[in-house]
N, C-alpha and C positions, 0 to 999 in steps of 0.2 A: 126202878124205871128202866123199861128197854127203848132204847132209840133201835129204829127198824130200817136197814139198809140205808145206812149213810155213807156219802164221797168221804173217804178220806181225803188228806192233802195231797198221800202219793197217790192220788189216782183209783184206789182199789176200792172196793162195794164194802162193806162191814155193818152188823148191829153188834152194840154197845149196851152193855149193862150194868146200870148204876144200882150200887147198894150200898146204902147210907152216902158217907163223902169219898168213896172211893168207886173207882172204877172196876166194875167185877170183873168181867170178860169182855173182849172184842175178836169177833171173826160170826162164823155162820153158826146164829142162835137160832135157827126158828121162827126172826123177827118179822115173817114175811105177814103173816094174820096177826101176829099178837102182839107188837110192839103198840107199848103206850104212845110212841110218838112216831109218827110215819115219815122219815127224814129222804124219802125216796125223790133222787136228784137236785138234793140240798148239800154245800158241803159243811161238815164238823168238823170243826177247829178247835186244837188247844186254847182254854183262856189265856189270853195274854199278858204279856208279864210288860209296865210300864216301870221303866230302871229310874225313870228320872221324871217326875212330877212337885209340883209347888200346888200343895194346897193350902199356903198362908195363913194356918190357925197354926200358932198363936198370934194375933199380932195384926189382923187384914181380913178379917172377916167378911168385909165389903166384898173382896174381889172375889174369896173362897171357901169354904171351908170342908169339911172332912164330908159333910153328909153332903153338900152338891157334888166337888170335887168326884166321889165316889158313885155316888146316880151316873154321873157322866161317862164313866169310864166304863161302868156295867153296860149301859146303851151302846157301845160302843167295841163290847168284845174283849174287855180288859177286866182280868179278875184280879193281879192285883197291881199296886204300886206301890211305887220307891220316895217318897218325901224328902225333901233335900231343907238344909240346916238354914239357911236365910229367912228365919220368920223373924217374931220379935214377944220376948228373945230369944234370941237365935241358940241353936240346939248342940251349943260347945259347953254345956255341962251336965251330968247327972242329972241334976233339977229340972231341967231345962229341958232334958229325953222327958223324963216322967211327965212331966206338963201335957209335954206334944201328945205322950204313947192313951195319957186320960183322954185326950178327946178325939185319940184317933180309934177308941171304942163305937164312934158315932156312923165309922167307913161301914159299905155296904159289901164292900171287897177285901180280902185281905191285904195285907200294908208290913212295909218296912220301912223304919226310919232313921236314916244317916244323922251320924254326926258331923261336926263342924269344924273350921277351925279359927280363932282370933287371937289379939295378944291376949285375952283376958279368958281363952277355955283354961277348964280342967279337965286335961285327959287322964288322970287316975279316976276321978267320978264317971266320966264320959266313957271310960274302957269297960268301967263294971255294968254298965247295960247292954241290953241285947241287940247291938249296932248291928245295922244290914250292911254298912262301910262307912268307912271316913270321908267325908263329901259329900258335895260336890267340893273341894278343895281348891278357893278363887285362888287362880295367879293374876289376876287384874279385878278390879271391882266392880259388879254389877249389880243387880238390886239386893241391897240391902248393906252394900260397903263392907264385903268379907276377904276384899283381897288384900293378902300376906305376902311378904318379904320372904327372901327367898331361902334364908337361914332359918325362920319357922318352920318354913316348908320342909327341907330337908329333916327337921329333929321330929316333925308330925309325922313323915313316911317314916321313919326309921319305928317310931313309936308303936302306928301302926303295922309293921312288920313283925314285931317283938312281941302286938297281941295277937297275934294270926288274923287282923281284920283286910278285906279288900279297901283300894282306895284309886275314890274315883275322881276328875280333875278337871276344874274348867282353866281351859290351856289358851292363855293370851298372854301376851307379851308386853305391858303397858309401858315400856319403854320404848317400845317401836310403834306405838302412838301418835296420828299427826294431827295435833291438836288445830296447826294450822285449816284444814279441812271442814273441820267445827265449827272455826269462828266465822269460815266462810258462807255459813249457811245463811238462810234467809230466813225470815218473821213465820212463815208461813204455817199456819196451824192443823192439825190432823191430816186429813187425807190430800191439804193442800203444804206440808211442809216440804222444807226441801232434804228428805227421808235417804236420798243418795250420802248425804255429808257423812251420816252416820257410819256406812260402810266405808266409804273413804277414810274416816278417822279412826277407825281398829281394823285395819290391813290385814292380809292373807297372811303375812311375812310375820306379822304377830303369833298368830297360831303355830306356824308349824316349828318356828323359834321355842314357844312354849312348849309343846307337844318332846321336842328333841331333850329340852332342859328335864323335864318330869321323869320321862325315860332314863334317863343318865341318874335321878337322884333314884330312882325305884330299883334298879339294877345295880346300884351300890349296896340299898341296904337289902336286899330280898323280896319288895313286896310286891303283891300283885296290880297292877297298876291297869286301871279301865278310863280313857280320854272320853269325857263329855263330848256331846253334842261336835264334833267333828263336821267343820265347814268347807274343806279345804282337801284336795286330792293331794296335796303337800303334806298336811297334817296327817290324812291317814296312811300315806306312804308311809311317813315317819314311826308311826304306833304300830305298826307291821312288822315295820324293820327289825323293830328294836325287841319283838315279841309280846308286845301291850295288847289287848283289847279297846276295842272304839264302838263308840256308838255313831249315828246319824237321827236326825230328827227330820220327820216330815219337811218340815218348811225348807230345811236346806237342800231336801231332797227334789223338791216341787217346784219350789219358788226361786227366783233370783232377782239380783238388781234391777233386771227392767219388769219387776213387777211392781216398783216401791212410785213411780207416776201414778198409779191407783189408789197402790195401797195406804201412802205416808206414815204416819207415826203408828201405825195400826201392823206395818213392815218392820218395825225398830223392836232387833231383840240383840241377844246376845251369848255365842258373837255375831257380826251381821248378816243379811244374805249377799252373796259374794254375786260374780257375773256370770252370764249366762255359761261361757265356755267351761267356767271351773263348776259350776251347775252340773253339767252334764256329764264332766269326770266323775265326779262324786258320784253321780247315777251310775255310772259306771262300775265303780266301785262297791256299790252295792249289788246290784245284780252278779258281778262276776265273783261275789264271794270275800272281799278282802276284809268288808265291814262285817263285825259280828253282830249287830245289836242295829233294832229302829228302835226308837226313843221316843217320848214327845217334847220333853222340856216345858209340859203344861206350863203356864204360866201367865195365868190370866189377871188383870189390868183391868176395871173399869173405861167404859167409855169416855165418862165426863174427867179420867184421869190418861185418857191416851188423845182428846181434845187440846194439845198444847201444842208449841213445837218442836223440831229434832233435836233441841239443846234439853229441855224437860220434860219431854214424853217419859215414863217410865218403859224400862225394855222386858219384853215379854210379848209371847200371844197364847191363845189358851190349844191344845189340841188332842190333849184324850178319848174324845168320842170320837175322833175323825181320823185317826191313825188306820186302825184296821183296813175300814171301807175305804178309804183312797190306795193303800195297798192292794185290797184285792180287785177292785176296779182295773188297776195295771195287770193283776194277774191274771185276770179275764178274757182283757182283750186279745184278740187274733196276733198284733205284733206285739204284746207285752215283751219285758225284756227279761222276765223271770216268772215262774210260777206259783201256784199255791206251797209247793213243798220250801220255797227259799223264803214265801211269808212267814210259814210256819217257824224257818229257823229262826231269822231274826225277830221275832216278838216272840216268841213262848219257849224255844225248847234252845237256844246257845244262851239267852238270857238266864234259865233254870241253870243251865251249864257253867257258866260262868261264876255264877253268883251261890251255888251250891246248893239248887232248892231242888234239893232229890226226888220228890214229892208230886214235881209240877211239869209243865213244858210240853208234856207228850197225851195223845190220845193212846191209852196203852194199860194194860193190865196192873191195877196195883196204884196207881199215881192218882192223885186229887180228881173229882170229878169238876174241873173247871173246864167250862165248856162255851161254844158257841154257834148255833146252828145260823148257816147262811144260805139265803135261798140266792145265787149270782147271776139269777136270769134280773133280777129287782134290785135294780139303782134309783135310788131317788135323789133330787137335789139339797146339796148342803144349804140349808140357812141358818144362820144365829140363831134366830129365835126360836127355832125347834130342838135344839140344842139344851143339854141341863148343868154346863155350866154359870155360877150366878151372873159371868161378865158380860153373856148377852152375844157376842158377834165373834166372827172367825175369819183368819184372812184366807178360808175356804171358801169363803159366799159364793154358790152359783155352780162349783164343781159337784160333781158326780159322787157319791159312797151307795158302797155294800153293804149296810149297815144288819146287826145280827137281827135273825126273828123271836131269840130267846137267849140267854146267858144266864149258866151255872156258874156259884162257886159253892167247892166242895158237895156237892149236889141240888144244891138248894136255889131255887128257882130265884135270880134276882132281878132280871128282867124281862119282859113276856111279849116285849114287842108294845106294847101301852102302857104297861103298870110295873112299877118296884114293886117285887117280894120285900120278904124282910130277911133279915140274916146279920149275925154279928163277926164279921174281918174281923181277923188273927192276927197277930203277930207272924211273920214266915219264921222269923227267928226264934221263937220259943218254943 
């Protein structure tokens, strides 16, 4: 396949030619009459690399599973994802990978999947599979009850130090917790609860407490140490400092506490959306380079199970398909605060970087044909229900995406703009 005069991210004109699942050449082919695909004032993007997705098989099929999960993420510019160990059961054993890795045969995108940690893993079982990382690694507990004391923690980084794996960390502080907050909530159900308590009750001062402790244990024993979902210009100062990697997810990047009057329990994830001021550090932080990694933290929830209130809503929102397009929407516009090439880094190519996927990240000679053609004159509006995750809705309703006109992985056509190809996701680790 020749794609014929495409925008690169930095800006420059190129045809691209794919042969089999690799990228043959890029620069001036000829593609001006003969390219199979006319990409002329469209840009091509690296597929993107999702670090941190829940797609709930084993265990929650209702909310997810491997074959939507993955539709969704291809619609959306994501060729592959990272699976985190909170299913059921949860992926802190041998057994327990193999389960997941059988039916993550069913992805439409390539896939890696972390392992976990509880009193009851086996990391001798769990070490002899082909782990993307150790993590997410709860230091507080969030869906599914994985968070561990802080002396497990320490002998799991050491472990994974010892097997050369990365390990990555959801960084709360559940003793600096104010439960007080919670009880104070009110009856109020879904989009009528009172959705602020939730933030109020896992503080900023939690995170970056955690973020500091992780650092201090990863730095003792050697390992390479990547902070989850980072909510908090405190916290990623902290992952900086200390020479960690961090990621950021949409929602923390977008959204803040005075979005949760709308949004209710459909706003409750974890950890929470913090306030507007510390909102827009964190935007900061992205833009000017400090964060390596956007994330999504898919994490999708049924409706009729995020119909309760802020004390039992489940935390999660779903956003795989909506990562990219709200990304290049900012990179679009006139006063954007970054451009396509700082998109480019933090989804496909410091994510490749980080995580060792030599293969992938770049539009470039030799590397996966994972691709995504975006025509950026064409915004459409987000809805749920055009969406192919199984949960149905987004706390995007109503905002703007990019969204691609086509996505490769490995060459192979998986999404066309209306229809799934077919194609069987890899293992990145094998």
């Amino acid at each position: 396949m020749l794609i014929g005069n495409a925008t690169l991210p930095d800006g420059t004109t190129a045809d691209v030619r794919v042969d089999g699942e690799t990228i043959d050449a890029v620069g001036d082919l000829g593609g001006g009459g003969e390219a199979d695909v006319d990409a002329t004032g469209k840009l091509l993007m690296p597929g993107a690399i999702d670090v941190h997705v829940h797609f709930r098989q084993p265990g929650f099929s209702h909310k997810e599973t491997w074959a939507t999960g993955s539709r969704s993420a291809a619609a959306g510019g994501v060729t592959t994802v990272v699976d985190q160990p909170n299913t059921d059961p949860p992926t802190v054993t041998g057994d327990a990978f193999d389960e997941k890795a059988a039916l993550a045969a069913d992805s439409l995108v390539d896939w890696g999947i972390n392992g976990g940690v509880t009193d009851s893993w086996e990391p001798d079982s769990l070490f002899d599979r082909p782990l993307f990382a150790l993590g997410e690694v709860f230091l507080a507990d969030s869906t599914g009850d994985m968070g561990i004391e802080a002396a497990l923690f320490d002998d799991a980084v050491e472990l994974a130090a010892d097997n050369d794996v990365p390990v990555t960390v959801h960084a709360e502080d559940a003793d600096l917790f104010d439960e007080a907050a919670l009880d104070a909530a009110d009856d109020g159900i879904g989009k009528d609860a009172d959705a602020d308590a939730w933030s109020a009750y896992r503080p900023a001062e939690a995170e970056a407490a955690a973020v500091e402790r992780a650092c201090e244990v990863a730095a003792d024993s050697g390992a390479d140490l990547h902070i989850a979902h980072t909510s908090t210009p405190e916290g990623i100062d902290a992952a900086a400092d200390a020479g960690a990697t961090c990621e950021v997810t949409p929602h923390h990047l977008f959204i803040s506490r005075d979005d949760l009057p709308e949004l209710g329990t459909y706003g409750r994830m974890n950890p929470p959306l913090r306030s507007e001021p510390r909102r827009e550090a964190v935007f900061e932080r992205v833009a000017d380079g400090t964060v390596d990694v956007i994330a999504t933290d898919h994490a999708p929830h049924t409706v009729e199970e995020k119909e309760a209130t802020i004390r039992d809503a489940p935390s999660g929102v779903p956003g795989v398909e909506t990562m990219v397009p709200l990304l290049l929407v900012e990179a679009t516009a006139t006063d954007g605060a970054f451009g396509y090439e700082r998109v480019r880094d933090l989804v496909a190519t410091n994510p490749a970087e980080i995580f060792g996927l030599d293969a992938k990240g770049r539009v470039a000679e030799g590397y996966d044909a994972d691709l995504a053609l975006y025509d950026i004159d064409t915004g459409r509006e987000i809805r749920g229900s055009d969406l192919h995750s199984n949960c149905g809705w987004t706390p995007f309703e109503g905002w703007t995406g990019i969204f691609p006109e086509w996505t490769t992985v490995r060459g192979t056509v998986v999404w066309d703009g209306e229809e799934f190809g077919e194609n069987d996701g890899r293992n990145v680790r094998n």
